[in-house]
N, C-alpha and C positions, 0 to 999 in steps of 0.2 A: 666775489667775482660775478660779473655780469654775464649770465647766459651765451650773449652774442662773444664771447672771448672764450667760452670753453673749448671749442673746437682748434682753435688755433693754440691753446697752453697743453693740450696735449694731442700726438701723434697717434695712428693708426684709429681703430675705432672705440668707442668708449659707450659705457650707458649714462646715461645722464636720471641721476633719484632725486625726482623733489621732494623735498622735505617740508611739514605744515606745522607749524604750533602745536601742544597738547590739545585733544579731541575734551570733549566735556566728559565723556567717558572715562577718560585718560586723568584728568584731572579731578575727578568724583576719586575713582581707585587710589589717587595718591596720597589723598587724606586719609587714606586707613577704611575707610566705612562707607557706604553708599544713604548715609541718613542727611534728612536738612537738604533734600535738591535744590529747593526753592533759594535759600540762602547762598547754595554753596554755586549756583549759576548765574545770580549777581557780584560775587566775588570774583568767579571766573571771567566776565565781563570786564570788571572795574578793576583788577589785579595783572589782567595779562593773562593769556596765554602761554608764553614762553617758556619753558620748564623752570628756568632760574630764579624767575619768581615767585616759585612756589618754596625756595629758601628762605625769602624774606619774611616770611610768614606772616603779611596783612600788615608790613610796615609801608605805609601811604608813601611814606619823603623816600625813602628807598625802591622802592618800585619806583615812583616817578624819575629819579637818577640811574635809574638804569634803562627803565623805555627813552630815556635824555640820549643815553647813551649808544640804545643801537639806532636813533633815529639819525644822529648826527651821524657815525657812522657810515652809514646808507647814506644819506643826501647830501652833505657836506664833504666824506670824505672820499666814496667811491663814486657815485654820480657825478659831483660837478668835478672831481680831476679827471675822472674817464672819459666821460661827454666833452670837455671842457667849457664848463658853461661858467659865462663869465658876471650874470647877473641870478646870483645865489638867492638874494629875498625873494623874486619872482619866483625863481624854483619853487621855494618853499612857499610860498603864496598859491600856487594852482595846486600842488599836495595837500595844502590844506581844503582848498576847496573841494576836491576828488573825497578826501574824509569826510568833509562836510553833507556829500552827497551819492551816499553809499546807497543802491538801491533807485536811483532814476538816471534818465536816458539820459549822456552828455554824451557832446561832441568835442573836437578840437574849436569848430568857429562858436560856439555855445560858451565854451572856457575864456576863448580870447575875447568875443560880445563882452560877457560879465567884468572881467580884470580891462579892458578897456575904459568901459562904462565907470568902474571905480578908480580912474585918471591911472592906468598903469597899464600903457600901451602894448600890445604884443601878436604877433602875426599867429596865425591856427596850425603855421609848419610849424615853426617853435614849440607851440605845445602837444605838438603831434610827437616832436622829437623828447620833449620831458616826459611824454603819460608812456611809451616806448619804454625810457629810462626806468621808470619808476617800475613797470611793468619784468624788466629783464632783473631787475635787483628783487623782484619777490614780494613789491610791499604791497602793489595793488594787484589785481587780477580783470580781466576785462571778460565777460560775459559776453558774445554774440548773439545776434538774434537767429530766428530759426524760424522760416513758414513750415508750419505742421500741414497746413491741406496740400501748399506742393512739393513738400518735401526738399525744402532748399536754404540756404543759409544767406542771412539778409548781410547788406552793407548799410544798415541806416542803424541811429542812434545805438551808441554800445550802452550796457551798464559797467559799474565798476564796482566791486568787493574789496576792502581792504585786510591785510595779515594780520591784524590783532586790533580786537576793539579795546581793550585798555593805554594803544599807543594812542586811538584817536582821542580815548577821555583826555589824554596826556597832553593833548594839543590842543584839543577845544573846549577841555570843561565836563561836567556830568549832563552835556545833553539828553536828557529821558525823554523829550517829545516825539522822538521819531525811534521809540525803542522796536516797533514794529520792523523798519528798516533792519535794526542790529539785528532780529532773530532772524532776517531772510539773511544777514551777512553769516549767522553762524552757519544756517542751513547750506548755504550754498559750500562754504570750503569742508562741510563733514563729508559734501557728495563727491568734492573732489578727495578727500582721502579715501574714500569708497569705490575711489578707481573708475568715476564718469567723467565723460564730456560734459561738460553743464552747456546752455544754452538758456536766454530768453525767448519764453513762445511765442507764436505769434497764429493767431484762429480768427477769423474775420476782423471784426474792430476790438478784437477782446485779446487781452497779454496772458500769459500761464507764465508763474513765476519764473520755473526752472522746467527744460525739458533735460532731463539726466539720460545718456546714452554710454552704451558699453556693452562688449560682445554677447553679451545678455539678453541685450533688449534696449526698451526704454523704458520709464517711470515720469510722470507728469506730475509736477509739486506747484501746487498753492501754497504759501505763506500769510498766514494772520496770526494776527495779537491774539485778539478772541473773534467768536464769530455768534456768539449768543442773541444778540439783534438778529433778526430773522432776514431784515434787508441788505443787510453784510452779510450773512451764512448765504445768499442767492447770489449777491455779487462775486462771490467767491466761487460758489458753486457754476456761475454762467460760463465762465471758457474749460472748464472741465469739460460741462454736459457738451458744449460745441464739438469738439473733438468726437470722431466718428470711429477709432479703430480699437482695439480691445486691449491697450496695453494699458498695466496698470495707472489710476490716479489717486493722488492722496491731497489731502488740505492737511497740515499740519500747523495748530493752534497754541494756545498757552493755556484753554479752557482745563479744567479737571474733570472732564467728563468721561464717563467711559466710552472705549471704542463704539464710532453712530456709523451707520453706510448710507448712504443715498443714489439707490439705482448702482452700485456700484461702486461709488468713488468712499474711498475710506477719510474717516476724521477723527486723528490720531495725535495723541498728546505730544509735542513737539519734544517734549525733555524725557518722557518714553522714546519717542525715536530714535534721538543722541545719543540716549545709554544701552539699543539695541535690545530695549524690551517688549520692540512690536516686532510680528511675523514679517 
């Protein structure tokens, strides 16, 4: 059921519980044992998320029939009869490209440029009305941006996060070049099960991955692969240090290094943070 139709399938008032995938945490516990993270968070990657996956137990052809099967599902059977959309490969052709591009600023006229460009005509309502679609069925998530010096929320370029990175290996293959991307996609939906607002930063000319909000407070997350090059650990560090107010910031890496501070800002092992073994 698409979000936009809960209201109307039931009467008087109702709470509405999102639900996410197993957390890596979630999915460590299920194995039995908390040993092998390294191995066991590229399985988590490349196996799914989904709980039912974790019956298959690392059967490749089997997982892939079933991520077959909740994608058809979703796109095929509740998308395009709901929406009623009558040109289905294109559907599936901007989905794929949103997979393709987890982790940078698209538009609707950016989507339709590109599928244009590659002889497959399409206006930017249209794809405003599919990224919508895709967005109410759970599969992607749209991040907004946020000015941190005025305290306000932008309308320019969204990002996009998608439900499970084993559906996108499913669709596009073992892409590893852009594994940096997958870890800001796993960080970003841990923060939404951690009950934030996420948001893209925005500090002079410099981006902060994730601004996370909630009755809390906020928390300012950087995302790296590694940051051991000292001209990457500054690039990383520069829209932290921008930020002028005293609420916490973290970089969160792949490095094995122990907990480092600079000036403040924490840099903190990213598969520690997952399993909630940092403060």
């Amino acid at each position: 059921m698409l979000t936009s139709e809960i209201a109307t399938m039931i009467s008087g008032r109702y709470i509405q519980i999102e639900m996410l995938p197993l957390s890596f945490k979630e999915y460590m516990e299920s194995t039995g044992n908390m040993n092998d993270r390294g191995i066991k968070y590229t399985e988590y990657l490349q196996n799914s998320s989904f709980p039912y996956a974790l019956q298959l137990k690392n059967q490749l052809d089997e997982i892939r029939d079933y991520l077959e099967g909740i994608y058809n599902t979703i796109v095929v059977k509740d998308i395009v009869h709901r929406k009623n959309i009558t040109d289905t490969m294109m559907l599936k052709s901007i989905l794929k490209f949103v997979f393709d591009n987890i982790g940078n600023p698209l538009s609707s006229k950016k989507i339709s440029d590109t599928m244009t460009s590659l002889g497959r005509k399409i206006n930017s309502r249209t794809v405003e009305k599919y990224l919508e679609a895709f967005s109410e069925s759970y599969i992607i998530y749209p991040a907004k941006k946020y000015n941190i010096k005025g305290k306000e929320y932008l309308k320019s370029l969204e990002k996009y996060y998608i439900v499970d990175i084993g559906m996108r290996y499913m669709l596009l293959g073992s892409k590893m070049m852009d594994i940096g991307h997958i870890l800001e996609n796993v960080v970003y939906l841990e923060l939404l099960r951690r009950g934030y607002d996420v948001y893209v930063g925005k500090i002079d000319n410099y981006e902060v991955n994730f601004v996370a909000q909630s009755h809390k407070g906020t928390i300012y997350y950087q995302v790296a692969l590694i940051v051991r090059d000292e001209k990457t650990l500054q690039r990383e560090l520069r829209p932290l240090q921008a930020i002028r107010d005293h609420y916490p910031k973290v970089i969160l890496t792949m490095d094995e290094d122990s907990k480092i501070q600079y000036d403040g800002i924490r840099r903190i092992n990213a598969r520690d943070w997952l399993l909630g073994l940092t403060d």
